[in-house]
KENU-782296 format. One line per 10 residues: number of its first residue (from 1); their letters; for each residue x, y, z of C-alpha. Coordinates in Angstrom, 3 decimals, m for minus. Each point is the difference from the previous one (the first is absolute). Layout:
NUM) a) X/Y/Z ~ ...
This chain:
1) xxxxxxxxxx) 61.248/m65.977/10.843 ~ m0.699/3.286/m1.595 ~ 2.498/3.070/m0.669 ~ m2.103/1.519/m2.551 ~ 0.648/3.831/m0.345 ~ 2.683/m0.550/2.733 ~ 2.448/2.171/m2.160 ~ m2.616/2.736/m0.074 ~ m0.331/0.372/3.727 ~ m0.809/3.897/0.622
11) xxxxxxxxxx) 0.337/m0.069/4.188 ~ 2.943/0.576/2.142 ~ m1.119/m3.181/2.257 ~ 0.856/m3.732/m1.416 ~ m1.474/m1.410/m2.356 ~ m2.760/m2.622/0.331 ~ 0.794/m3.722/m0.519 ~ m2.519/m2.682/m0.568 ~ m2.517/1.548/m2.164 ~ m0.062/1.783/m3.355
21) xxxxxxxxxx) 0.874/3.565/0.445 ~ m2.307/2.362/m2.740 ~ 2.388/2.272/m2.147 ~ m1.635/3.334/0.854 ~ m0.090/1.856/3.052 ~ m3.092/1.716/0.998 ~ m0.180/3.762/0.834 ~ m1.630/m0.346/3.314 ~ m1.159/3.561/0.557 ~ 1.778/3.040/1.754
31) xxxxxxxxxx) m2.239/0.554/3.029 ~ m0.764/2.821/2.368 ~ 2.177/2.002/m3.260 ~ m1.550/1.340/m3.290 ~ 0.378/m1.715/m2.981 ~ m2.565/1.464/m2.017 ~ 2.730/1.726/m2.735 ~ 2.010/m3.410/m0.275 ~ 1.903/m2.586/1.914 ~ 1.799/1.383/2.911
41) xxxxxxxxxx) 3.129/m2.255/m0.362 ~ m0.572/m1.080/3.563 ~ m2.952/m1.848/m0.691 ~ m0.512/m3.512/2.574 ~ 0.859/m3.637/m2.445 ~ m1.525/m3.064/0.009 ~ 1.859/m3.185/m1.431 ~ m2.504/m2.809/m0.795 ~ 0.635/m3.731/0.571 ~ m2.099/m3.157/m1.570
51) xxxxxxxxxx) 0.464/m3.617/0.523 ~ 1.675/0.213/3.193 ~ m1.179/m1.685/3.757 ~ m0.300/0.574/3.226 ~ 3.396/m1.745/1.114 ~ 1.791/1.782/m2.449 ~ m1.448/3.549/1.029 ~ 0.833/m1.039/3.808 ~ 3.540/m0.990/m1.351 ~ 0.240/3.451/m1.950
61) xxxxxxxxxx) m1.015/1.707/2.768 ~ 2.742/m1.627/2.680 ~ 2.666/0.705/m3.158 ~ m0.936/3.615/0.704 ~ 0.155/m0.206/4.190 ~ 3.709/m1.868/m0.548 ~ 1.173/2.950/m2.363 ~ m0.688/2.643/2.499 ~ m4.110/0.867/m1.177 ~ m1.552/0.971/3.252
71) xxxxxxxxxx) m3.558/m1.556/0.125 ~ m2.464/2.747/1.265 ~ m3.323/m2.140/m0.664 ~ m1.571/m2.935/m0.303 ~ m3.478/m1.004/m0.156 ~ m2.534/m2.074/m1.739 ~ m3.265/0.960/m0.948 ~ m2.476/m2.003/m1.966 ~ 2.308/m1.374/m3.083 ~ 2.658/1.560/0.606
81) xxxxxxxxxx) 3.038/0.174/1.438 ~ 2.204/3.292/0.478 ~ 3.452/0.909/1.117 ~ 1.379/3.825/0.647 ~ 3.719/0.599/m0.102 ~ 2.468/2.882/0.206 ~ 3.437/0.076/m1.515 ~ 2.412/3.209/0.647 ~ m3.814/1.839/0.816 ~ m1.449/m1.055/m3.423
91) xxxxxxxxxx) m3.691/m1.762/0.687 ~ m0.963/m3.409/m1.909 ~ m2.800/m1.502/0.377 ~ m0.994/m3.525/m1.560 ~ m2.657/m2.205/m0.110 ~ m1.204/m3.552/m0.884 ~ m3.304/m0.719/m1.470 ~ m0.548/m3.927/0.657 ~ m3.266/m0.473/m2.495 ~ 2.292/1.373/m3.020
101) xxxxxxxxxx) 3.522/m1.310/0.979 ~ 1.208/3.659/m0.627 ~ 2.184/2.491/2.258 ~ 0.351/3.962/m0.260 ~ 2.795/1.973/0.995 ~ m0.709/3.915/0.900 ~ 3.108/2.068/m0.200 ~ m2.326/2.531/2.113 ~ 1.954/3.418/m0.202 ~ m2.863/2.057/1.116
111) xxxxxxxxxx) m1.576/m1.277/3.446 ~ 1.040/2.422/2.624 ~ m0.699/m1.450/3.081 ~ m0.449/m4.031/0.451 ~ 1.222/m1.631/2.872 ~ m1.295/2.829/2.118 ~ m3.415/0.472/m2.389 ~ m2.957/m1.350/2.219 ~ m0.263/m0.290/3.915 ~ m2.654/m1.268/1.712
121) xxxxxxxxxx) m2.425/0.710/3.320 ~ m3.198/m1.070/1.916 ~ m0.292/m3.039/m2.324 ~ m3.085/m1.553/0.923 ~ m1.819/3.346/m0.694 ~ m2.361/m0.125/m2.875 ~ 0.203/3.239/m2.259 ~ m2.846/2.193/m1.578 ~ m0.423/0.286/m4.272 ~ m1.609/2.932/m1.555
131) xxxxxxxxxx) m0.775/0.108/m3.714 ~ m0.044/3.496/m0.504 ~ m2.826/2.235/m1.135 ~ 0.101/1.428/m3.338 ~ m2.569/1.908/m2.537 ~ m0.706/m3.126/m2.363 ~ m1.790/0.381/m3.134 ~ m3.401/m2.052/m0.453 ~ m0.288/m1.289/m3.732 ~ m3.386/1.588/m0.783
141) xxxxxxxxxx) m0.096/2.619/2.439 ~ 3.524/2.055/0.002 ~ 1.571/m0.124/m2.835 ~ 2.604/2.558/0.064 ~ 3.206/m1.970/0.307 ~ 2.038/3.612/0.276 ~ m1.325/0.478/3.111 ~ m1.411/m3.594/1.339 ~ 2.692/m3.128/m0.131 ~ m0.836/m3.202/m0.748
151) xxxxxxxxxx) 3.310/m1.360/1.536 ~ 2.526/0.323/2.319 ~ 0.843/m1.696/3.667 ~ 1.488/0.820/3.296 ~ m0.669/m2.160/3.493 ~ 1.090/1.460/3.154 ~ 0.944/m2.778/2.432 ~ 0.253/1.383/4.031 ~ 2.838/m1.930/2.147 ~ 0.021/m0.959/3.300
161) xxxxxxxxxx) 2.495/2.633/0.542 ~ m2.186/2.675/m1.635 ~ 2.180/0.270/m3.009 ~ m1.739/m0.735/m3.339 ~ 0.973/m2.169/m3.257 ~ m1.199/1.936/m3.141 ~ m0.599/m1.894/m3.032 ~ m0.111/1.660/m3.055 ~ m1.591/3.095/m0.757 ~ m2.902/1.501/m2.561
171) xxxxxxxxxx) m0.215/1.626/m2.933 ~ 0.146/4.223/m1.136 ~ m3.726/m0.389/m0.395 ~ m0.203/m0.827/3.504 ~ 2.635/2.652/1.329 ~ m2.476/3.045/0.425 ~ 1.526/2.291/2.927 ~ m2.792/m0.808/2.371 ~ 0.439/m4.001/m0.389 ~ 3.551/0.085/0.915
181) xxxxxxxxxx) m0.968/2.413/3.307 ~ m2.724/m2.760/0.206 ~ 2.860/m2.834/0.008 ~ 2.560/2.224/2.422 ~ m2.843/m0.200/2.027 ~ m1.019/m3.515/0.468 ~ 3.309/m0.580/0.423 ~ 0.280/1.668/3.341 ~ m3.377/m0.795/0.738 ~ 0.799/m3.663/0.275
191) xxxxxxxxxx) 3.266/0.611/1.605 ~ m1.010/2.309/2.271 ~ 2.856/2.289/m1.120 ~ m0.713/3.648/1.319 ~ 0.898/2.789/m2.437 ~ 3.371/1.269/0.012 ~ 1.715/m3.376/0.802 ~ 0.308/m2.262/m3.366 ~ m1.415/m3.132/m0.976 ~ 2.467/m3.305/m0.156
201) xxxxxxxxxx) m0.198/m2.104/m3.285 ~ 1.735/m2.799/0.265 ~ m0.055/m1.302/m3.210 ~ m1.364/1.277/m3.711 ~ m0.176/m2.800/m1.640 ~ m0.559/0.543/m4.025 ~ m1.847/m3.368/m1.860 ~ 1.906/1.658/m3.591 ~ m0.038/2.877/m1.937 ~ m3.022/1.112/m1.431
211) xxxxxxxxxx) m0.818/3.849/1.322 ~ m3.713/m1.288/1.347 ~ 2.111/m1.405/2.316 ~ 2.013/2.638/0.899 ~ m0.994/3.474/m0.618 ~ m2.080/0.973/2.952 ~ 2.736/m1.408/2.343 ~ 2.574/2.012/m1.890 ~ m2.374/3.260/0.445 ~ m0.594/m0.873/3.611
221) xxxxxxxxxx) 3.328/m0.042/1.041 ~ 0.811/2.943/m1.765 ~ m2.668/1.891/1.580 ~ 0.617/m1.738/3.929 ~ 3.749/m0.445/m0.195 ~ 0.369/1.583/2.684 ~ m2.623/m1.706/2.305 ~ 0.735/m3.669/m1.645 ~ 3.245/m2.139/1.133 ~ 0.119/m2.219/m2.465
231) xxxxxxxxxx) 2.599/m2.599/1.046 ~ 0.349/m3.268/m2.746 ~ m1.034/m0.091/m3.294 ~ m0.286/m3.478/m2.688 ~ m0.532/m0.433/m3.335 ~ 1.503/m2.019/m2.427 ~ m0.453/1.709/m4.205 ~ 1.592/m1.379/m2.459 ~ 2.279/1.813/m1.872 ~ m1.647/2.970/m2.567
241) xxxxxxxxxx) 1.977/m1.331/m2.770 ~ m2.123/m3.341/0.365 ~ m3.079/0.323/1.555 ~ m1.448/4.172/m0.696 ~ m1.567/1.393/2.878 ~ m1.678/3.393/0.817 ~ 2.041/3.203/m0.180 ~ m1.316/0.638/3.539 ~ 1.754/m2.802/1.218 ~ 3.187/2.088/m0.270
251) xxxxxxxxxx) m1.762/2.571/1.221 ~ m0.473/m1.955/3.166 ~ 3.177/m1.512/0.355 ~ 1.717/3.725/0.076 ~ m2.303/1.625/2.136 ~ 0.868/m2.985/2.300 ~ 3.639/0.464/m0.258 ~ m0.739/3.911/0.508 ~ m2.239/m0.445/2.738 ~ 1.395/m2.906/1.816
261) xxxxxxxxxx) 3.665/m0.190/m0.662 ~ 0.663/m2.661/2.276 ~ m3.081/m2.268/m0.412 ~ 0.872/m4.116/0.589 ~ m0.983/m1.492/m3.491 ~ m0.361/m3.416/m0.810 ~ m0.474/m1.847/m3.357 ~ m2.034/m2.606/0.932 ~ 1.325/m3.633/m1.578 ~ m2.124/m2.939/m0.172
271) xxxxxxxxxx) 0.411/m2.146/3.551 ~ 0.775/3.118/2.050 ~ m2.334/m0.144/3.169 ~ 0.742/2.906/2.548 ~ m1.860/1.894/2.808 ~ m1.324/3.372/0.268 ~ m1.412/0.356/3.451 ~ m2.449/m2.561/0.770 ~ m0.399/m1.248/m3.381 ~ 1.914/m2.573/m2.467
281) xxxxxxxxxx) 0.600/1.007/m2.979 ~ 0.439/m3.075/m3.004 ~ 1.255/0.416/m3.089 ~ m1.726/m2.564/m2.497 ~ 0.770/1.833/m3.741 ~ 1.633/2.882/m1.344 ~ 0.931/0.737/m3.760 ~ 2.775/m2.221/0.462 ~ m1.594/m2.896/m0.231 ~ m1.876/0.573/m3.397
291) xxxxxxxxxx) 3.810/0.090/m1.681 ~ 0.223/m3.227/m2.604 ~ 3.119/m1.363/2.117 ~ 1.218/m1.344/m3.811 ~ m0.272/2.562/m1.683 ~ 0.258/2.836/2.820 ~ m3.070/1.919/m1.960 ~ m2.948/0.715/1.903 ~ m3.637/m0.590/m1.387 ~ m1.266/3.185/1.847
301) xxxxxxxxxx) m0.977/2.568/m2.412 ~ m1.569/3.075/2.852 ~ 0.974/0.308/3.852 ~ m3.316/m1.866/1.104 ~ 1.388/m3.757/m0.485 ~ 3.114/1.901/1.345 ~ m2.044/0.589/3.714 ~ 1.738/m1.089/3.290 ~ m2.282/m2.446/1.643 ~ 0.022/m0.528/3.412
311) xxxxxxxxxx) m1.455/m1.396/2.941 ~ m0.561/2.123/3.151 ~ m0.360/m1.977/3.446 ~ m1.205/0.881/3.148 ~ m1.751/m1.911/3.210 ~ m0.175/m3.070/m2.145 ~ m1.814/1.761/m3.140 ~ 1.052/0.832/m3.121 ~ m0.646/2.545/m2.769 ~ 1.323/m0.485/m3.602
321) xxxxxxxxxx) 1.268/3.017/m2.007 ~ m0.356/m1.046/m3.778 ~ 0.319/3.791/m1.615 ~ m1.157/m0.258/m3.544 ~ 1.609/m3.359/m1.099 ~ m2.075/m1.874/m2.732 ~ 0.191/m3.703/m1.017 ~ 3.708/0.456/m0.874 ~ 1.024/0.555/3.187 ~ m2.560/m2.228/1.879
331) xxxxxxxxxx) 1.155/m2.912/m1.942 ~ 3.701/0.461/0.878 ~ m1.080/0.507/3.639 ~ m1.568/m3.367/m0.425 ~ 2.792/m1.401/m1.973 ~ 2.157/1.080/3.300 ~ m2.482/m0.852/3.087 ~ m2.373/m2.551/1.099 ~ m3.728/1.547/m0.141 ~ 0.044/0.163/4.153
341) xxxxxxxxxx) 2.493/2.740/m0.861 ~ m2.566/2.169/m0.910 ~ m2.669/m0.825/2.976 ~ m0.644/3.319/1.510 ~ m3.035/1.639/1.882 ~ m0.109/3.413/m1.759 ~ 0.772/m0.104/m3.825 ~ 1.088/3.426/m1.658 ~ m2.087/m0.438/m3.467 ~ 2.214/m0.231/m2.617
351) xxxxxxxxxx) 0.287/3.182/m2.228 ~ m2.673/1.475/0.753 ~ m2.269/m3.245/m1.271 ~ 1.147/0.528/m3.445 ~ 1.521/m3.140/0.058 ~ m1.774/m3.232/0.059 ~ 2.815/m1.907/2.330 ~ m2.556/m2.907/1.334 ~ 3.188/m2.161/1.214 ~ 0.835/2.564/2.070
361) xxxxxxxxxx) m3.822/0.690/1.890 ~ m0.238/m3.908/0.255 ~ 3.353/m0.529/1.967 ~ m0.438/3.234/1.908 ~ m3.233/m1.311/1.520 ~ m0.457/3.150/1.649 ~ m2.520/1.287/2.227 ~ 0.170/3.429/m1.116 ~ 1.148/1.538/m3.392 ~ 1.002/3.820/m0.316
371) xxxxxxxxxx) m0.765/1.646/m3.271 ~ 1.480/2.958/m1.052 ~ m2.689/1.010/m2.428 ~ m3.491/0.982/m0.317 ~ m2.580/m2.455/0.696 ~ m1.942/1.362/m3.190 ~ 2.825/0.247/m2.160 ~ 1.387/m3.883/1.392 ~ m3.376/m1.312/m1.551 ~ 1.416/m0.031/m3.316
381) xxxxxxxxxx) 3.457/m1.471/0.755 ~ 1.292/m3.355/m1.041 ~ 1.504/m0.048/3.791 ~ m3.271/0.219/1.674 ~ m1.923/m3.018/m2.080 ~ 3.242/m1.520/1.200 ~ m0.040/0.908/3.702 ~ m3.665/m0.877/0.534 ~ 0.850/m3.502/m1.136 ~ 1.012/m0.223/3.643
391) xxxxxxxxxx) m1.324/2.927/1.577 ~ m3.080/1.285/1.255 ~ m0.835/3.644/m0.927 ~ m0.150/0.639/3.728 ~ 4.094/m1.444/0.347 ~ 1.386/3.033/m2.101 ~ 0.411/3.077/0.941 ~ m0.204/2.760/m2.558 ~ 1.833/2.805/0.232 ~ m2.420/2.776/m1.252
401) xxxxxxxxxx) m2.572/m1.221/2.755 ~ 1.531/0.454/3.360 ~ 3.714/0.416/1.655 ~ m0.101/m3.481/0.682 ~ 2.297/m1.079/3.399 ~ 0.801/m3.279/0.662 ~ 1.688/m0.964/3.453 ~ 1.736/m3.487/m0.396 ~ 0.771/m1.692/4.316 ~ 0.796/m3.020/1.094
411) xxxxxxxxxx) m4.148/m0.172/0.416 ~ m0.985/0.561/m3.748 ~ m0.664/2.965/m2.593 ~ m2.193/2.957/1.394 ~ m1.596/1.936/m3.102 ~ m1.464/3.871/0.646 ~ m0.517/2.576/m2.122 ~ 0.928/3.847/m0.298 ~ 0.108/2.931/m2.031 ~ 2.416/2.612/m1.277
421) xxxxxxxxxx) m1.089/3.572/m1.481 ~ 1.958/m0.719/m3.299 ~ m1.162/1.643/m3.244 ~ 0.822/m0.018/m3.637 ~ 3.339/1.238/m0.955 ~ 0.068/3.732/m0.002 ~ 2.625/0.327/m2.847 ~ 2.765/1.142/3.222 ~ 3.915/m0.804/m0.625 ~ 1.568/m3.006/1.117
431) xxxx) 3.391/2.201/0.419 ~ m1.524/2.727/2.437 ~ 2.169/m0.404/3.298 ~ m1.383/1.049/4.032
């Protein structure tokens, strides 16, 4: 039996026996707070386990129920196996990965809301996906990248209880005034919402923190505050002194704090599955899991490989979230779960198709794939020769070419087409309030 790095044991909760416990701790990330100008001090933990089992994480985690350690959770999800516990109000959460014998524990000091996070409502409903319409720029035919993006992602998913998930959100080159009118818009266009009464989001859900991903959602609500209840928010960044990630990242997490004091967030942890509506929400990877459990150093050098991944459900189909991991990340994924893991009907293309992730297209299997980039542009990309190794041209869906919708029922996937009136960005603030 291992005690390795017992003596070095950072958390309040016991420490692990029946494994070999790494000597450093890893600075998990500070959450909804800022940490752009240096560690908070209340930054979430993470001790790492290797050469453990599962009998002795079972018997760990009965130690903890006998010394008082509420358990909150449990679940298992592909390969792994995860636990939640409170102690004097203090949130752990631990998990067991079975292919690599190893075993995290999350001193998670930044969650906000967790028993009470999801709920759930008209279950068998399906629920309707929009890849939102942006001004892309055509390699050959626009070329001005100040004003045309390349990048950036946001889906809009419409629940059965006409509240919407929002994942992500574009870049500034996207954010022109008119575009996020344009987005305010659809919004209560597909929800019917009248003006003067406010648009529910359930959940923002942020895939890691790169500002193509965020910036037009961090304009929107600035502008629509007051005509947007945003209820639940995720994310799980690693901590700035690890991992960099975009100054408007802190942006964002302020202006949420400003604008939405008491917002439920979550830090999603591998293993977590939870409801929003009619959906299921799975948790399959998170930066967590790229950590060297020996050496408690993580391999990932930018916040792509650092994406949350996750699997949304409804009416029996699925659509995989894969943000802009790379082969980094895709490997651990497949280091953690069996390929069936990653079976899905709609596939988000991986960032942007820069990224030639073919493990990832041949598990998903998908009937359609959503690309957030230019179809012109996507010709070039290492992604794309990798994506039409199991795709037909007529299976993805390119962003620059339509507001693609996808409704997923218990029947099948129903694809139409729209448009939006966005332009090019018009050089307008992102800090200008309504």
């Amino acid at each position: 039996m291992f005690h390795g790095g017992a003596e070095k044991w950072a958390l309040e909760i016991p420490a692990y026996e029946g494994g070999r416990i790494c000597n450093e701790v890893y600075l998990d990330g500070s959450g909804i707070v800022s940490d752009g100008d240096g560690p908070t001090g209340e930054e979430s933990r993470m001790e790492l386990i290797k050469f453990t089992s599962s009998e002795k994480y079972k018997a760990y985690c009965d130690m903890l129920k006998n010394a008082g350690y509420e358990e909150v959770y449990s679940n298992t999800l592909g390969g792994v196996a995860c636990n939640a516990f409170r102690y004097n109000g203090k949130l752990y959460y631990t998990y067991f990965t079975a292919n690599k014998n190893e075993v995290r524990i999350i001193e998670d000091n930044n969650t906000r809301s967790f028993e009470d996070f999801g709920y759930s409502c008209n279950e068998d409903e399906g629920v309707t996906v929009y890849q939102f319409d942006y001004p892309y720029a055509d390699l050959g035919k626009r070329k001005d990248e100040t004003i045309y993006s390349t990048n950036g992602m946001m889906y809009i998913i419409k629940l059965a209880d006409n509240s919407l998930i929002v994942i992500d959100g574009g870049s500034i080159r996207q954010s022109a005034d008119k575009n996020i009118d344009e987005c305010m818009k659809l919004m209560r266009k597909i929800t019917g919402v009248r003006d003067g009464e406010k648009v529910n989001i359930s959940l923002w859900y942020g895939t890691h923190g790169h500002s193509d991903h965020v910036t037009f959602f961090y304009k929107l609500i600035g502008y629509y505050h007051n005509e947007i209840n945003l209820e639940r928010t995720m994310f799980n960044y690693p901590s700035f002194s690890i991992i960099e990630h975009d100054e408007r990242i802190d942006m964002y997490r302020n202006r949420l704090n400003r604008l939405y004091p008491d917002i439920k967030y979550l830090c999603p942890h591998t293993g977590m599955s939870f409801s929003i509506a009619n959906t299921v929400i799975d948790v399959l990877y998170t930066q967590e899991d790229a950590v060297n459990a020996l050496t408690g150093k993580t391999p990932v050098k930018n916040a792509n490989d650092g994406s949350t991944v996750c699997r949304i459900s409804a009416a029996g189909k699925r659509m995989l979230v894969t943000g802009d991991i790379n082969v980094l990340a895709q490997d651990k994924i497949l280091s953690i779960h069996s390929t069936k893991e990653l079976k899905c009907d709609v596939l988000q293309a991986a960032h942007h198709l820069y990224n030639a992730v073919a493990a990832v297209y041949d598990c998903a299997d998908a009937e359609y794939v959503f690309c957030p980039m230019s179809e012109g542009r996507g010709a070039w990309l290492l992604g794309t020769a990798s994506a039409r190794l199991f795709y037909k041209k007529s299976q993805m869906l390119y962003a620059d070419n339509a507001l693609y919708i996808i409704e997923m029922n218990a029947d099948g996937l129903t694809l139409t087409e729209d448009r939006t009136d966005c332009v090019p960005y018009d050089g307008s603030s992102m800090n200008t309030f309504h």
